[in-house]
MIDRENTI-513940 format. One record per residue: residue in three letters; x, y, z of N, C-alpha, C, O in turn. Coordinates in steps of 0.02 Angstrom, whole numbers, padded with zeros to 5 digits, always signed. Layout:
! MIDRENTI-513940
alaXYZXYZXYZXYZ/...
This chain:
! MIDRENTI-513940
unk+05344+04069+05113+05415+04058+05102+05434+03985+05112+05485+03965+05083/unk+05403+03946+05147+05426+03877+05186+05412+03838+05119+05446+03796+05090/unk+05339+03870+05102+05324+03815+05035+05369+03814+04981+05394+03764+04956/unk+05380+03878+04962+05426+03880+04916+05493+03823+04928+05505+03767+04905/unk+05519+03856+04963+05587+03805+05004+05600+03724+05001+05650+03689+04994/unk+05523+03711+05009+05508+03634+05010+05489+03630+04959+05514+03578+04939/unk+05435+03669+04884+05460+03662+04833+05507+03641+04794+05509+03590+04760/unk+05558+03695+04804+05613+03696+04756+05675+03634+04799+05731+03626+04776/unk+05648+03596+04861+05706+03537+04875+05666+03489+04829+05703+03461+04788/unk+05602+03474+04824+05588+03422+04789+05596+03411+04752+05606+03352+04735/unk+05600+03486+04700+05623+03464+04617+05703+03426+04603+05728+03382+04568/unk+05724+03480+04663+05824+03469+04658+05803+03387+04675+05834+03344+04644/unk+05774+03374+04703+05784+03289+04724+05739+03265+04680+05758+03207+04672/unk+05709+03271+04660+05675+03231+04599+05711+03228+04524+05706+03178+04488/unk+05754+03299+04503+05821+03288+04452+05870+03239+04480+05878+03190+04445/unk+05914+03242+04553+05931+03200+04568+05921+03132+04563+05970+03096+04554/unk+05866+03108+04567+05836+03034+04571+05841+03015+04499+05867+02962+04482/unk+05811+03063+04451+05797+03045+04377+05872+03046+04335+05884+03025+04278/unk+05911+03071+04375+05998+03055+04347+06031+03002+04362+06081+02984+04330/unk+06005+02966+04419+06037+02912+04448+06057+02858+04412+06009+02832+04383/unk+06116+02827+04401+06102+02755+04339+06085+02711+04400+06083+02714+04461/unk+06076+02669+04350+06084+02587+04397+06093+02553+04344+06099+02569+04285/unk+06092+02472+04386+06133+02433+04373+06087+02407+04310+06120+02386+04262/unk+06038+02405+04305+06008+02396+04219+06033+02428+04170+06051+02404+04116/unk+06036+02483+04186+06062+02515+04138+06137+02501+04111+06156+02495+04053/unk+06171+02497+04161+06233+02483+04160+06256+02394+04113+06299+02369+04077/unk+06206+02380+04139+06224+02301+04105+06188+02296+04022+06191+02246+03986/unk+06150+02365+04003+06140+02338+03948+06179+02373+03888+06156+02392+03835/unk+06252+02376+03916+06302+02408+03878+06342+02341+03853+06340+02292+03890/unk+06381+02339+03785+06383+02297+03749+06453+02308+03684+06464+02355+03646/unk+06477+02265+03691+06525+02270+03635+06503+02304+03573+06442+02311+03564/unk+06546+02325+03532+06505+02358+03475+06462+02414+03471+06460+02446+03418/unk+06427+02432+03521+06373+02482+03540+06414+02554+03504+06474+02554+03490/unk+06378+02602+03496+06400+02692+03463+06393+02717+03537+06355+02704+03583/unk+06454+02764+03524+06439+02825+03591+06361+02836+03605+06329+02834+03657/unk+06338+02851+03521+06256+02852+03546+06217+02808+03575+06166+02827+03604/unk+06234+02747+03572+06193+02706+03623+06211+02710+03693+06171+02707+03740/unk+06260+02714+03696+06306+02738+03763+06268+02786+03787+06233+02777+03837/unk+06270+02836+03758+06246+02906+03790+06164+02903+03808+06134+02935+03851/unk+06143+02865+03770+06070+02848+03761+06066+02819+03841+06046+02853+03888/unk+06086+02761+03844+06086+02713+03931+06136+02734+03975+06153+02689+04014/unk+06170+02797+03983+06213+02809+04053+06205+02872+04025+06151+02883+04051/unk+06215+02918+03995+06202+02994+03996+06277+03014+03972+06312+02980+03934/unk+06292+03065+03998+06370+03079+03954+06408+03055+04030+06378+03053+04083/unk+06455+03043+04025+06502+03031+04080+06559+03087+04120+06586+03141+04104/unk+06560+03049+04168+06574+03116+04227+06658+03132+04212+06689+03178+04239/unk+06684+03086+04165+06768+03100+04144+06776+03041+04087+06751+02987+04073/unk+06824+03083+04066+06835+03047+03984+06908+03047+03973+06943+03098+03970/unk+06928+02991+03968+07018+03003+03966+07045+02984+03889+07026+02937+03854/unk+07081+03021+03876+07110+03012+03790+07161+02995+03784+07204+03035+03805/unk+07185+02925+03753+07253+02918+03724+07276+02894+03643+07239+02893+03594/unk+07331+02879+03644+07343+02843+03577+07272+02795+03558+07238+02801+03506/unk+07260+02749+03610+07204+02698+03597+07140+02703+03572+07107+02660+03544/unk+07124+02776+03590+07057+02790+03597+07037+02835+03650+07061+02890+03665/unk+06972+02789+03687+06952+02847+03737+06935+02790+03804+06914+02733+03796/unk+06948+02823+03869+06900+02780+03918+06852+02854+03945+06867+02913+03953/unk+06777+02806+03953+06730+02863+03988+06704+02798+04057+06684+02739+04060/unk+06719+02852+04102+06693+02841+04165+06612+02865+04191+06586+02921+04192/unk+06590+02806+04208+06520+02815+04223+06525+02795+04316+06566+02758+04344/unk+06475+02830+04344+06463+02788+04425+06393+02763+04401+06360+02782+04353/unk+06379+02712+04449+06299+02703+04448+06280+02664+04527+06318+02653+04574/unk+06207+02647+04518+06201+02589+04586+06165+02539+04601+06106+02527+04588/unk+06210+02505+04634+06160+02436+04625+06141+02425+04689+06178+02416+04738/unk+06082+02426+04688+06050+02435+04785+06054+02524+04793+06030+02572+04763/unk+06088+02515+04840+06120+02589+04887+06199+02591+04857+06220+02648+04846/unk+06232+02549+04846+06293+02549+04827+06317+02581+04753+06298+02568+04697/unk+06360+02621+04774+06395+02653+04708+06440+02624+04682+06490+02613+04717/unk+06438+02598+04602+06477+02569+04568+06504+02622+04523+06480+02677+04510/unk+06579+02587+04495+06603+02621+04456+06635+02574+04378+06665+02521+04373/unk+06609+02627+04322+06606+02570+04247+06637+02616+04206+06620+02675+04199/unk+06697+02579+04170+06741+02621+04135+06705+02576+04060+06679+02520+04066/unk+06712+02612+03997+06698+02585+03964+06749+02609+03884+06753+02668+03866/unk+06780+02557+03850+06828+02591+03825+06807+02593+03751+06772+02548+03727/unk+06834+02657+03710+06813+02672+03644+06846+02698+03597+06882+02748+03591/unk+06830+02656+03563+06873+02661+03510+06845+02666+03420+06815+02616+03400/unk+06853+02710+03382+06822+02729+03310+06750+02741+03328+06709+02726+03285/unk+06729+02764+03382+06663+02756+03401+06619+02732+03421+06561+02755+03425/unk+06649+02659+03444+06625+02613+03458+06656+02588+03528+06712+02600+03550/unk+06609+02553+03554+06630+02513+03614+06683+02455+03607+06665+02419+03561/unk+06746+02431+03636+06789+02384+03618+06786+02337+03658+06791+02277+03645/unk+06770+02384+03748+06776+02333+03801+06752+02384+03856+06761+02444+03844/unk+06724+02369+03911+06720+02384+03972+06729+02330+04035+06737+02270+04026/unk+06727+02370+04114+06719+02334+04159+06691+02380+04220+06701+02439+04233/unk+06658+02336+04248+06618+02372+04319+06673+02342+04372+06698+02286+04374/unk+06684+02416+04426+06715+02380+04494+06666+02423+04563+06676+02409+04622/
C-alpha cells in the first residue's frame, strides 16, 4: 500500500513540474504571434477576460522560485501587446 501511495505522489508531482511555465517560456511571446503560438509556449491560460477590444489571457509562471504574473492581450487572433508583473 505505501508503494502505491508514493507512486501515485510522484506522478501528481511530476504533472505538476511538467506544467510549470517559466520565465523562457514566457519571454518568447511576441507581438503578432496566433493564440496558437501562445498556446504552444504557456498552455491555455488560467482566465480569459472579454471585451469590446478583444481578449486578455492571464498566464502565472516562474522565474527562480518566484511566481510571476503575464497578461497578454488579443486581438483578431493575434497578439497586440502584453506585460509581466
Amino acid at each position: 500500500m505505501k508503494k502505491h501511495i508514493l507512486l501515485f505522489l510522484v506522478v501528481i508531482l511530476t504533472l505538476v513540474a511538467c506544467n510549470k511555465k517559466r520565465v523562457e517560456d514566457a519571454r518568447r511571446i511576441q507581438i503578432g504571434q496566433s493564440t496558437i503560438e501562445v498556446k504552444y509556449l504557456m498552455g491555455e491560460p488560467f482566465k480569459v477576460q472579454v471585451d469590446d477590444d478583444g481578449e486578455v489571457w492571464y498566464y502565472n509562471y516562474f522565474y527562480g522560485d518566484r511566481r510571476m504574473r503575464m497578461y497578454i492581450k488579443i486581438k483578431n487572433g493575434k497578439v497586440t501587446s502584453f506585460k509581466s508583473s
